[in-house]
C-alpha positions, 0 to 999 in steps of 0.5 A, a space after each residue: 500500500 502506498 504511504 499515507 501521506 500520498 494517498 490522503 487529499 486534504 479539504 483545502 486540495 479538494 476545494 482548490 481542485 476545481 479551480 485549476 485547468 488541465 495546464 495546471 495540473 500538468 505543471 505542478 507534477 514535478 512539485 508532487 513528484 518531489 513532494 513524495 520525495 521530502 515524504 520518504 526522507 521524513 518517513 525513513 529519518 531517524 530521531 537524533 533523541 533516540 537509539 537506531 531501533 528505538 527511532 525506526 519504532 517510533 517513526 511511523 507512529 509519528 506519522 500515522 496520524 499527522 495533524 495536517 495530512 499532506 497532499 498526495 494524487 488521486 487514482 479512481 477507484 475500482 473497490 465497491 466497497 470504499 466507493 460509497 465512502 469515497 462518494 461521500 467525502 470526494 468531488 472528484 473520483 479518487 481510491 480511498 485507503 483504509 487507514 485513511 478512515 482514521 483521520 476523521 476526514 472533514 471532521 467525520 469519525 467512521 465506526 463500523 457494524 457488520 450485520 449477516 442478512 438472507 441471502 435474496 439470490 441463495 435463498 428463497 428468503 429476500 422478503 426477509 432480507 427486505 424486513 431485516 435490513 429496514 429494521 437494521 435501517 431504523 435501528 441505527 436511525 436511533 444513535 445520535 440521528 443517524 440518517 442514510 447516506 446511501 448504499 451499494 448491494 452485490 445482490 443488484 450487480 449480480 442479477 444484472 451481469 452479463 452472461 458468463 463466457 463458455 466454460 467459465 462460471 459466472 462471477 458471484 459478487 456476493 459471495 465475495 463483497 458485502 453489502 454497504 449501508 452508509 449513514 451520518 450525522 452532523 452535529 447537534 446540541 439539542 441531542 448532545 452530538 459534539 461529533 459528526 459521524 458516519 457508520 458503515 453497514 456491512 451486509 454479509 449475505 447468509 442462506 439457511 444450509 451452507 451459512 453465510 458467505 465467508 470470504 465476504 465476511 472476512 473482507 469485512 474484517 480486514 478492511 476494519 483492521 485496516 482503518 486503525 479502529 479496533 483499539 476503539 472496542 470490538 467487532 460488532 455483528 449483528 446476526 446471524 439470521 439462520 440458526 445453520 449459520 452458526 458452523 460458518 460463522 464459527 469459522 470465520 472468527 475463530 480463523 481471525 482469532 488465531 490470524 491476530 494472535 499470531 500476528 498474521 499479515 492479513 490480521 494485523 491488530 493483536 488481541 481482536 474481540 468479537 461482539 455477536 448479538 444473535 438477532 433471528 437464529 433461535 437454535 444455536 449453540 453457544 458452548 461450541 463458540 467458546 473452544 481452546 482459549 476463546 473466553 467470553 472476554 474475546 467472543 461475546 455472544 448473546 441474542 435478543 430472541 429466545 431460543 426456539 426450544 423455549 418457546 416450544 416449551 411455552 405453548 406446551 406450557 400454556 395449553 396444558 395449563 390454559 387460564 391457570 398458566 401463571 407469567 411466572 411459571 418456569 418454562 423449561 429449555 429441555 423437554 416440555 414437564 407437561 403436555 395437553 395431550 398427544 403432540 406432533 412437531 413437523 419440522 424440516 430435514 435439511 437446516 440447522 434449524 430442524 435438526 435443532 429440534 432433535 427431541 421435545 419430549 420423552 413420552 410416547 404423547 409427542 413425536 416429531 415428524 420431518 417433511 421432504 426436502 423438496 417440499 417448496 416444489 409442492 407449495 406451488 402447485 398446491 398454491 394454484 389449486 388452492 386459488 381455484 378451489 377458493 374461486 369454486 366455492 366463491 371465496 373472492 379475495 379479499 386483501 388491501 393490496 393484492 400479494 397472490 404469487 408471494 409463494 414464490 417469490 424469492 430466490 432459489 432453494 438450497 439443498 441438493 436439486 431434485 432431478 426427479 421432476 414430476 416423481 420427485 413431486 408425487 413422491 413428496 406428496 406422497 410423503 404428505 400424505 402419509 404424514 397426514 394421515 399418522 396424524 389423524 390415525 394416531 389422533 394426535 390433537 395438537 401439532 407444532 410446525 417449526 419451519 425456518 420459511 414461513 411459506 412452509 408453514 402456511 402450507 403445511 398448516 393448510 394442509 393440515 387443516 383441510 385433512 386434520 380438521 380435528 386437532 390444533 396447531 401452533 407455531 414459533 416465530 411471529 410473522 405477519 405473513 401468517 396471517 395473509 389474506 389467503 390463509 386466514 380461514 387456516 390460520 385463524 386460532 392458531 397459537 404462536 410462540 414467539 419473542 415478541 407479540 407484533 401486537 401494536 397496543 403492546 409496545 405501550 405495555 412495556 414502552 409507554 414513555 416512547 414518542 412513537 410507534 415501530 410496527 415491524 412485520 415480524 419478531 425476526 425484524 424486531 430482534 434485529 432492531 433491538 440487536 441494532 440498538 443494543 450494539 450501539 448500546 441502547 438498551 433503554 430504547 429496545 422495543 418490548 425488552 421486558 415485560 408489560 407493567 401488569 407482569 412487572 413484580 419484585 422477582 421478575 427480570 426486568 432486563 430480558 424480554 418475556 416469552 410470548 403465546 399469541 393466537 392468530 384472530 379470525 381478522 387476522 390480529 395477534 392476540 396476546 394470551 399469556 407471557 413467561 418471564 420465567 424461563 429457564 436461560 442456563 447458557 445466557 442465550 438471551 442478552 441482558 441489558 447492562 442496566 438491569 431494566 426498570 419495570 414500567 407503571 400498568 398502562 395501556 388497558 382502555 375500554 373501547 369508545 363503542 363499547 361504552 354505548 354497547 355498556 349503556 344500551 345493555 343496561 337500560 335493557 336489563 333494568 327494564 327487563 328486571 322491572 317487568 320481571 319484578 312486576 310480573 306481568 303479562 307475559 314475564 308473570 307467567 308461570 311464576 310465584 307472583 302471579 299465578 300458578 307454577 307450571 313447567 314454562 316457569 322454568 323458562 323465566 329462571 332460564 331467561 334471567 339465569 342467561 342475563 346472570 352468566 353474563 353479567 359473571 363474564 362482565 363482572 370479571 371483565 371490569 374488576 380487571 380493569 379496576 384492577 389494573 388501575 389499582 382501585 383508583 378510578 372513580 369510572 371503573 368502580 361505577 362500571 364495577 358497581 353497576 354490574 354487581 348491582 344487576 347481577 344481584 337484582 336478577 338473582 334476587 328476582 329470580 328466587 322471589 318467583 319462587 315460593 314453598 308456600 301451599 296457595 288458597 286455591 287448593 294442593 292442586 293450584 300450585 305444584 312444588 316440583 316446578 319449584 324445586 326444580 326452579 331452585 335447582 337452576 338457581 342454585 347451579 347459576 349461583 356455583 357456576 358464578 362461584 367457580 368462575 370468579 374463583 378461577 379467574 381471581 385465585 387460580 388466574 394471574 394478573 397478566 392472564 387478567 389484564 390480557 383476558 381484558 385485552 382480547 374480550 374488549 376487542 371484538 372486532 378481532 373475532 377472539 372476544 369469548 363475550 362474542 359467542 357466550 353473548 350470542 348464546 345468552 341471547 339465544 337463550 333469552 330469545 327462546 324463553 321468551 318465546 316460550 313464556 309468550 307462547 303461554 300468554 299468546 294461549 292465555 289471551 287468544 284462547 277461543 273454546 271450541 265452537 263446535 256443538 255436542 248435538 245428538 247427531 254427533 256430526 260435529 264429534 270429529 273436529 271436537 276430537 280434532 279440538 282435543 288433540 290440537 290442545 293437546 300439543 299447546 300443553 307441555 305436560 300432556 304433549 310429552 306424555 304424548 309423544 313420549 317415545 318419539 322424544 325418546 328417540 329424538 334425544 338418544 339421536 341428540 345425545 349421540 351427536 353430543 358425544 360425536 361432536 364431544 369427543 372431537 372437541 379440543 379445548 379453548 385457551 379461555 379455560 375449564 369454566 368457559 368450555 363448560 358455559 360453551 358446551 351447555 351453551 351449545 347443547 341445550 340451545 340446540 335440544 331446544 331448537 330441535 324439540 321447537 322444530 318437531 312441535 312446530 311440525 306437530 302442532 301443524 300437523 294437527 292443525 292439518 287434520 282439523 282443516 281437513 276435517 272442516 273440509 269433509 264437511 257442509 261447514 265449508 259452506 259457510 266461508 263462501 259467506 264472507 264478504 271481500 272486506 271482511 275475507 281480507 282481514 280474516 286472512 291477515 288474521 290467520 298471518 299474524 302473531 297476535 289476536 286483532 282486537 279488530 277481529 271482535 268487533 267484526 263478530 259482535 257486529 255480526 252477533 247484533 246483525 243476527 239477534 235483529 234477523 232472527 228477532 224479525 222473523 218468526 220461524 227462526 228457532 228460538 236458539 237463534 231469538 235467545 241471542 238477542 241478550 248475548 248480543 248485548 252483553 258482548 256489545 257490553 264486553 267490547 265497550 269495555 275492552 276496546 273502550 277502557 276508562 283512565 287510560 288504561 289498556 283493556 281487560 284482558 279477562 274482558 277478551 277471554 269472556 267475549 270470546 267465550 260469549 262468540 264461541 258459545 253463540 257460534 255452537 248454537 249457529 252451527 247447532 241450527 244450521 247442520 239440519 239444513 245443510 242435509 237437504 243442499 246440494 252436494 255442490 253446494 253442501 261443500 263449498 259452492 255458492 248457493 244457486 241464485 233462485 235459492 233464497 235463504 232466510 236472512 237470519 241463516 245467511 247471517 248466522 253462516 257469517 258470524 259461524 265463519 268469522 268465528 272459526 277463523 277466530 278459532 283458528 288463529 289460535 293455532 296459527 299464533 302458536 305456530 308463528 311464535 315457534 317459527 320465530 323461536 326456531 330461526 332466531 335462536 339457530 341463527 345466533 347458535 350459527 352466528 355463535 359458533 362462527 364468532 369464534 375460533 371453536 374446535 372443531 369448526 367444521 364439524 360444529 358447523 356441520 351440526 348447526 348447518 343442519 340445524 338451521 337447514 332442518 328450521 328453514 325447511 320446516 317453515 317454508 314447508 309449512 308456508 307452503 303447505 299453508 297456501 294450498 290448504 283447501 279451507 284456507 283457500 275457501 277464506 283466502 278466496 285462493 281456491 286452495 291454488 298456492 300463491 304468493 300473496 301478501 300473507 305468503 310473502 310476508 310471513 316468508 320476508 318475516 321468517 326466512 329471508 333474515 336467517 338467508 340474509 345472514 348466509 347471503 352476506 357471504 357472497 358480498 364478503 361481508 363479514 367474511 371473517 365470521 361467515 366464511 366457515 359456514 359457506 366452506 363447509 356448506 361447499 
C-alpha cells in the first residue's frame, strides 16, 4: 500500500481542485513528484533523541496520524466497497485507503457494524432480507440521528451481469463483497452530538444450509483492521439470521482469532474481540463458540430472541395449563414437564434449524415428524389449486393490496436439486400424505410446525387443516405473513410462540414513555432492531425488552424480554394470551441489558369508545327487563310465584334471567380487571364495577322471589312444588357456576392472564372476544324463553273454546276430537306424555351427536369454566331448537287434520259467506302473531246483525231469538275492552269472556244450521255458492257469517302458536350459527356441520309449512285462493318475516361481508 501521506487529499486540495485547468495540473507534477520525495526522507529519518531501533519504532507512529495530512494524487477507484465512502467525502473520483478512515476526514469519525442478512439470490428468503435490513435501517436511525447516506448491494450487480463466457462460471459478487449501508450525522446540541459521524453497514449475505458467505465476511474484517479502529472496542455483528449459520460463522472468527494472535499479515491488530448479538437464529449453540482459549472476554455472544426450544416449551406450557398458566411459571429449555395431550412437531430435514429440534419430549404423547426436502416444489402447485378451489366455492379475495404469487417469490432453494421432476413431486406428496394421515390415525390433537420459511408453514398448516380438521396447531416465530389474506380461514386460532407479540397496543405495555410507534412485520425484524440498538448500546430504547407493567413484580427480570403465546384472530390480529418471564436461560442465550431494566407503571388497558354505548344500551335493557320481571306481568308473570300458578314454562323465566346472570359473571370479571389494573383508583371503573354487581344481584334476587314453598288458597292442586324445586335447582347451579368462575379467574388466574383476558374480550372486532359467542348464546337463550313464556300468554289471551256443538247427531264429534288433540300439543305436560317415545328417540339421536361432536372437541385457551358455559351453551340451545322444530311440525300437523276435517264437511259452506272486506282481514288474521282486537268487533257486529234477523222473523228457532241478550252483553264486553276508562289498556279477562260469549253463540249457529245443510246440494253442501233462485232466510245467511268469522277466530289460535315457534326456531339457530362462527371453536367444521343442519332442518320446516299453508283447501275457501298456492301478501310476508333474515345472514357471504365470521359456514356448506 502506498504511504499515507500520498494517498490522503486534504479539504483545502479538494476545494482548490476545481479551480485549476488541465495546464495546471500538468505543471505542478514535478512539485508532487518531489513532494513524495521530502515524504520518504521524513518517513525513513531517524530521531537524533533516540537509539537506531528505538527511532525506526517510533517513526511511523509519528506519522500515522499527522495533524495536517499532506497532499498526495488521486487514482479512481475500482473497490465497491470504499466507493460509497469515497462518494461521500470526494468531488472528484479518487481510491480511498483504509487507514485513511482514521483521520476523521472533514471532521467525520467512521465506526463500523457488520450485520449477516438472507441471502435474496441463495435463498428463497429476500422478503426477509427486505424486513431485516429496514429494521437494521431504523435501528441505527436511533444513535445520535443517524440518517442514510446511501448504499451499494452485490445482490443488484449480480442479477444484472452479463452472461458468463463458455466454460467459465459466472462471477458471484456476493459471495465475495458485502453489502454497504452508509449513514451520518452532523452535529447537534439539542441531542448532545459534539461529533459528526458516519457508520458503515456491512451486509454479509447468509442462506439457511451452507451459512453465510465467508470470504465476504472476512473482507469485512480486514478492511476494519485496516482503518486503525479496533483499539476503539470490538467487532460488532449483528446476526446471524439462520440458526445453520452458526458452523460458518464459527469459522470465520475463530480463523481471525488465531490470524491476530499470531500476528498474521492479513490480521494485523493483536488481541481482536468479537461482539455477536444473535438477532433471528433461535437454535444455536453457544458452548461450541467458546473452544481452546476463546473466553467470553474475546467472543461475546448473546441474542435478543429466545431460543426456539423455549418457546416450544411455552405453548406446551400454556395449553396444558390454559387460564391457570401463571407469567411466572418456569418454562423449561429441555423437554416440555407437561403436555395437553398427544403432540406432533413437523419440522424440516435439511437446516440447522430442524435438526435443532432433535427431541421435545420423552413420552410416547409427542413425536416429531420431518417433511421432504423438496417440499417448496409442492407449495406451488398446491398454491394454484388452492386459488381455484377458493374461486369454486366463491371465496373472492379479499386483501388491501393484492400479494397472490408471494409463494414464490424469492430466490432459489438450497439443498441438493431434485432431478426427479414430476416423481420427485408425487413422491413428496406422497410423503404428505402419509404424514397426514399418522396424524389423524394416531389422533394426535395438537401439532407444532417449526419451519425456518414461513411459506412452509402456511402450507403445511393448510394442509393440515383441510385433512386434520380435528386437532390444533401452533407455531414459533411471529410473522405477519401468517396471517395473509389467503390463509386466514387456516390460520385463524392458531397459537404462536414467539419473542415478541407484533401486537401494536403492546409496545405501550412495556414502552409507554416512547414518542412513537415501530410496527415491524415480524419478531425476526424486531430482534434485529433491538440487536441494532443494543450494539450501539441502547438498551433503554429496545422495543418490548421486558415485560408489560401488569407482569412487572419484585422477582421478575426486568432486563430480558418475556416469552410470548399469541393466537392468530379470525381478522387476522395477534392476540396476546399469556407471557413467561420465567424461563429457564442456563447458557445466557438471551442478552441482558447492562442496566438491569426498570419495570414500567400498568398502562395501556382502555375500554373501547363503542363499547361504552354497547355498556349503556345493555343496561337500560336489563333494568327494564328486571322491572317487568319484578312486576310480573303479562307475559314475564307467567308461570311464576307472583302471579299465578307454577307450571313447567316457569322454568323458562329462571332460564331467561339465569342467561342475563352468566353474563353479567363474564362482565363482572371483565371490569374488576380493569379496576384492577388501575389499582382501585378510578372513580369510572368502580361505577362500571358497581353497576354490574348491582344487576347481577337484582336478577338473582328476582329470580328466587318467583319462587315460593308456600301451599296457595286455591287448593294442593293450584300450585305444584316440583316446578319449584326444580326452579331452585337452576338457581342454585347459576349461583356455583358464578362461584367457580370468579374463583378461577381471581385465585387460580394471574394478573397478566387478567389484564390480557381484558385485552382480547374488549376487542371484538378481532373475532377472539369469548363475550362474542357466550353473548350470542345468552341471547339465544333469552330469545327462546321468551318465546316460550309468550307462547303461554299468546294461549292465555287468544284462547277461543271450541265452537263446535255436542248435538245428538254427533256430526260435529270429529273436529271436537280434532279440538282435543290440537290442545293437546299447546300443553307441555300432556304433549310429552304424548309423544313420549318419539322424544325418546329424538334425544338418544341428540345425545349421540353430543358425544360425536364431544369427543372431537379440543379445548379453548379461555379455560375449564368457559368450555363448560360453551358446551351447555351449545347443547341445550340446540335440544331446544330441535324439540321447537318437531312441535312446530306437530302442532301443524294437527292443525292439518282439523282443516281437513272442516273440509269433509257442509261447514265449508259457510266461508263462501264472507264478504271481500271482511275475507281480507280474516286472512291477515290467520298471518299474524297476535289476536286483532279488530277481529271482535267484526263478530259482535255480526252477533247484533243476527239477534235483529232472527228477532224479525218468526220461524227462526228460538236458539237463534235467545241471542238477542248475548248480543248485548258482548256489545257490553267490547265497550269495555276496546273502550277502557283512565287510560288504561283493556281487560284482558274482558277478551277471554267475549270470546267465550262468540264461541258459545257460534255452537248454537252451527247447532241450527247442520239440519239444513242435509237437504243442499252436494255442490253446494261443500263449498259452492248457493244457486241464485235459492233464497235463504236472512237470519241463516247471517248466522253462516258470524259461524265463519268465528272459526277463523278459532283458528288463529293455532296459527299464533305456530308463528311464535317459527320465530323461536330461526332466531335462536341463527345466533347458535352466528355463535359458533364468532369464534375460533374446535372443531369448526364439524360444529358447523351440526348447526348447518340445524338451521337447514328450521328453514325447511317453515317454508314447508308456508307452503303447505297456501294450498290448504279451507284456507283457500277464506283466502278466496281456491286452495291454488300463491304468493300473496300473507305468503310473502310471513316468508320476508321468517326466512329471508336467517338467508340474509348466509347471503352476506357472497358480498364478503363479514367474511371473517361467515366464511366457515359457506366452506363447509361447499
Amino acid at each position: 500500500m502506498q504511504p499515507l501521506n500520498t494517498l490522503y487529499l486534504s479539504d483545502r486540495a479538494i476545494m482548490a481542485e476545481p479551480e485549476k485547468n488541465e495546464s495546471s495540473r500538468g505543471q505542478s507534477l514535478p512539485w508532487i513528484v518531489l513532494s513524495g520525495i521530502v515524504g520518504v526522507f521524513a518517513v525513513s529519518a531517524p530521531n537524533p533523541n533516540s537509539g537506531a531501533a528505538g527511532g525506526a519504532k517510533e517513526a511511523p507512529k509519528l506519522v500515522a496520524k499527522p495533524e495536517q495530512p499532506e497532499r498526495g494524487p488521486r487514482v479512481p477507484t475500482t473497490d465497491p466497497l470504499l466507493k460509497p465512502i469515497s462518494d461521500f467525502h470526494s468531488n472528484l473520483p479518487g481510491d480511498w485507503a483504509p487507514a485513511d478512515l482514521a483521520k476523521e476526514i472533514h471532521g467525520y469519525k467512521t465506526e463500523f457494524v457488520i450485520a449477516t442478512v438472507p441471502d435474496p439470490i441463495d435463498s428463497p428468503f429476500g422478503y426477509a432480507f427486505d424486513q431485516v435490513v429496514d429494521a437494521i435501517q431504523r435501528g441505527v436511525q436511533e444513535k445520535d440521528g443517524y440518517v442514510l447516506d446511501r448504499a451499494w448491494l452485490p445482490w443488484d450487480v449480480d442479477r444484472k451481469a452479463k452472461p458468463p463466457e463458455v466454460g467459465k462460471e459466472p462471477p458471484q459478487l456476493r459471495e465475495t463483497t458485502p453489502g454497504v449501508l452508509l449513514f451520518r450525522h452532523g452535529k447537534d446540541t439539542n441531542r448532545g452530538v459534539k461529533n459528526a459521524s458516519l457508520c458503515v453497514v456491512f451486509l454479509v449475505g447468509e442462506a439457511p444450509v451452507g451459512g453465510i458467505h465467508k470470504l465476504a465476511f472476512t473482507r469485512c474484517l480486514k478492511l476494519i483492521a485496516q482503518s486503525d479502529t479496533l483499539a476503539d472496542g470490538p467487532v460488532r455483528v449483528i446476526g446471524p439470521y439462520f440458526t445453520g449459520s452458526q458452523t460458518s460463522l464459527q469459522f470465520v472468527i475463530e480463523d481471525w482469532l488465531r490470524g491476530s494472535d499470531s500476528g498474521s499479515w492479513w490480521c494485523p491488530h493483536k488481541n481482536a474481540r468479537f461482539q455477536v448479538i444473535v438477532g433471528n437464529a433461535s437454535g444455536m449453540r453457544t458452548k461450541d463458540f467458546f473452544r481452546e482459549k476463546w473466553s467470553s472476554e474475546r467472543i461475546e455472544v448473546s441474542a435478543t430472541v429466545i431460543p426456539a426450544r423455549i418457546q416450544l416449551n411455552a405453548v406446551l406450557h400454556f395449553l396444558a395449563q390454559r387460564d391457570g398458566a401463571r407469567s411466572t411459571d418456569k418454562i423449561s429449555s429441555k423437554a416440555a414437564d407437561r403436555l395437553p395431550g398427544r403432540v406432533a412437531i413437523l419440522t424440516e430435514s435439511n437446516t440447522g434449524f430442524g435438526k435443532s429440534v432433535a427431541s421435545v419430549g420423552n413420552t410416547d404423547d409427542i413425536a416429531v415428524l420431518r417433511f421432504p426436502l423438496h417440499v417448496s416444489r409442492l407449495k406451488s402447485e398446491y398454491a394454484q389449486l388452492f386459488r381455484k378451489q377458493d374461486q369454486q366455492a366463491g371465496l373472492p379475495a379479499t386483501a388491501t393490496i393484492a400479494a397472490s404469487g408471494f409463494e414464490e417469490a424469492g430466490g432459489v432453494a438450497e439443498g441438493v436439486p431434485a432431478q426427479g421432476g414430476a416423481a420427485t413431486v408425487a413422491a413428496n406428496n406422497a410423503v404428505l400424505e402419509n404424514i397426514l394421515s399418522t396424524i389423524s390415525r394416531e389422533r394426535f390433537r395438537y401439532v407444532g410446525v417449526m419451519a425456518t420459511d414461513t411459506r412452509d408453514k402456511l402450507f403445511l398448516i393448510r394442509l393440515i387443516r383441510e385433512f386434520c380438521p380435528d386437532v390444533h396447531v401452533f407455531v414459533t416465530q411471529s410473522d405477519l405473513l401468517l396471517a395473509h389474506p389467503d390463509y386466514l380461514y387456516h390460520m385463524k386460532g392458531v397459537i404462536v410462540g414467539s419473542t415478541y407479540p407484533l401486537y401494536p397496543p403492546g409496545q405501550k405495555w412495556s414502552n409507554p414513555n416512547a414518542s412513537e410507534r415501530l410496527l415491524v412485520s415480524s419478531s425476526a425484524a424486531q430482534s434485529y432492531y433491538n440487536a441494532t440498538l443494543a450494539t450501539f448500546g441502547l438498551h433503554d430504547k429496545m422495543l418490548e425488552y421486558g415485560p408489560p407493567g401488569f407482569a412487572a413484580g419484585p422477582d421478575v427480570p426486568n432486563d430480558r424480554p418475556p416469552v410470548w403465546v399469541s393466537m392468530i384472530a379470525p381478522s387476522g390480529a395477534f392476540v396476546p394470551l399469556q407471557l413467561f418471564t420465567g424461563y429457564d436461560d442456563p447458557n445466557g442465550y438471551v442478552l441482558r441489558k447492562p442496566s438491569g431494566g426498570t419495570a414500567p407503571e400498568p398502562n395501556g388497558l382502555d375500554y373501547p369508545g363503542s363499547l361504552y354505548l354497547i355498556g349503556l344500551g345493555l343496561t337500560v335493557f336489563w333494568m327494564v327487563l328486571a322491572f317487568k320481571c319484578w312486576r310480573a306481568q303479562g307475559v314475564w308473570g307467567v308461570g311464576s310465584a307472583i302471579a299465578g300458578p307454577a307450571s313447567a314454562l316457569g322454568v323458562f323465566r329462571t332460564v331467561l334471567l339465569g342467561a342475563q346472570l352468566v353474563f353479567a359473571v363474564s362482565l363482572l370479571a371483565l371490569v374488576s380487571a380493569r379496576v384492577e389494573h388501575t389499582g382501585y383508583r378510578s372513580l369510572q371503573d368502580t361505577a362500571v364495577l358497581t353497576t354490574v354487581a348491582l344487576m347481577w344481584v337484582a336478577f338473582v334476587v328476582t329470580a328466587l322471589r318467583g319462587v315460593s314453598f308456600r301451599r296457595p288458597a286455591q287448593g294442593p292442586a293450584s300450585r305444584s312444588w316440583r316446578w319449584d324445586v326444580l326452579n331452585i335447582v337452576v338457581i342454585v347451579g347459576l349461583l356455583a357456576v358464578t362461584a367457580v368462575f370468579l374463583d378461577r379467574f381471581w385465585n387460580v388466574s394471574d394478573r397478566s392472564h387478567r389484564a390480557l383476558f381484558f385485552v382480547r374480550a374488549v376487542d371484538l372486532a378481532s373475532g377472539l372476544s369469548p363475550l362474542t359467542p357466550l353473548f350470542l348464546m345468552c341471547a339465544a337463550v333469552t330469545a327462546g324463553a321468551y318465546f316460550q313464556l309468550e307462547r303461554q300468554d299468546l294461549a292465555r289471551r287468544s284462547r277461543v273454546p271450541s265452537p263446535f256443538p255436542s248435538d245428538a247427531e254427533r256430526v260435529f264429534d270429529p273436529l271436537t276430537d280434532q279440538d282435543r288433540r290440537l290442545k293437546v300439543e299447546m300443553t307441555p305436560g300432556r304433549f310429552w306424555k304424548r309423544h313420549s317415545l318419539t322424544l325418546t328417540g329424538l334425544f338418544a339421536g341428540l345425545a349421540v351427536a353430543a358425544s360425536t361432536l364431544w369427543r372431537h372437541s379440543l379445548p379453548t385457551v379461555e379455560g375449564n369454566v368457559w368450555d363448560l358455559l360453551f358446551a351447555v351453551g351449545f347443547m341445550g340451545i340446540y335440544v331446544f331448537v330441535a324439540l321447537t322444530i318437531f312441535q312446530m311440525v306437530t302442532l301443524w300437523r294437527q292443525t292439518k287434520g282439523l282443516l281437513t276435517t272442516m273440509a269433509k264437511m257442509p261447514l265449508m259452506r259457510v266461508f263462501t259467506r264472507l264478504p271481500a272486506r271482511v275475507s281480507s282481514v280474516v286472512t291477515r288474521h290467520l298471518y299474524s302473531r297476535s289476536a286483532q282486537p279488530f277481529m271482535l268487533q267484526i263478530t259482535v257486529h255480526q252477533l247484533r246483525q243476527l239477534a235483529d234477523a232472527a228477532k224479525a222473523d218468526s220461524t227462526a228457532p228460538e236458539s237463534m231469538r235467545e241471542l238477542l241478550a248475548v248480543a248485548e252483553q258482548a256489545e257490553a264486553k267490547l265497550q269495555e275492552f276496546t273502550n277502557p276508562t283512565r287510560g288504561k289498556a283493556g281487560d284482558p279477562a274482558d277478551e277471554v269472556a267475549l270470546r267465550d260469549m262468540l264461541s258459545d253463540a257460534t255452537a248454537k249457529c252451527l247447532a241450527a244450521l247442520s239440519p239444513r245443510w242435509k237437504s243442499l246440494p252436494t255442490d253446494e253442501a261443500f263449498g259452492a255458492s248457493p244457486d241464485a233462485s235459492t233464497t235463504d232466510p236472512k237470519w241463516v245467511t247471517r248466522a253462516e257469517e258470524l259461524s265463519a268469522t268465528q272459526l277463523v277466530n278459532y283458528m288463529a289460535q293455532f296459527f299464533i302458536q305456530l308463528r311464535s315457534l317459527m320465530l323461536a326456531v330461526l332466531v335462536c339457530s341463527s345466533l347458535l350459527l352466528i355463535a359458533a362462527t364468532s369464534y375460533p371453536f374446535h372443531p369448526e367444521r364439524l360444529l358447523l356441520i351440526f348447526m348447518l343442519g340445524l338451521v337447514g332442518a328450521g328453514l325447511v320446516c317453515v317454508v314447508y309449512v308456508f307452503t303447505d299453508m297456501g294450498r290448504d283447501e279451507a284456507i283457500g275457501r277464506i283466502a278466496k285462493s281456491n286452495g291454488r298456492f300463491s304468493l300473496d301478501a300473507g305468503f310473502m310476508g310471513s316468508f320476508f318475516t321468517y326466512v329471508v333474515p336467517t338467508m340474509g345472514i348466509l347471503a352476506a357471504q357472497l358480498s364478503g361481508t363479514f367474511r371473517w365470521a361467515l366464511e366457515p359456514i359457506l366452506r363447509v356448506v361447499k
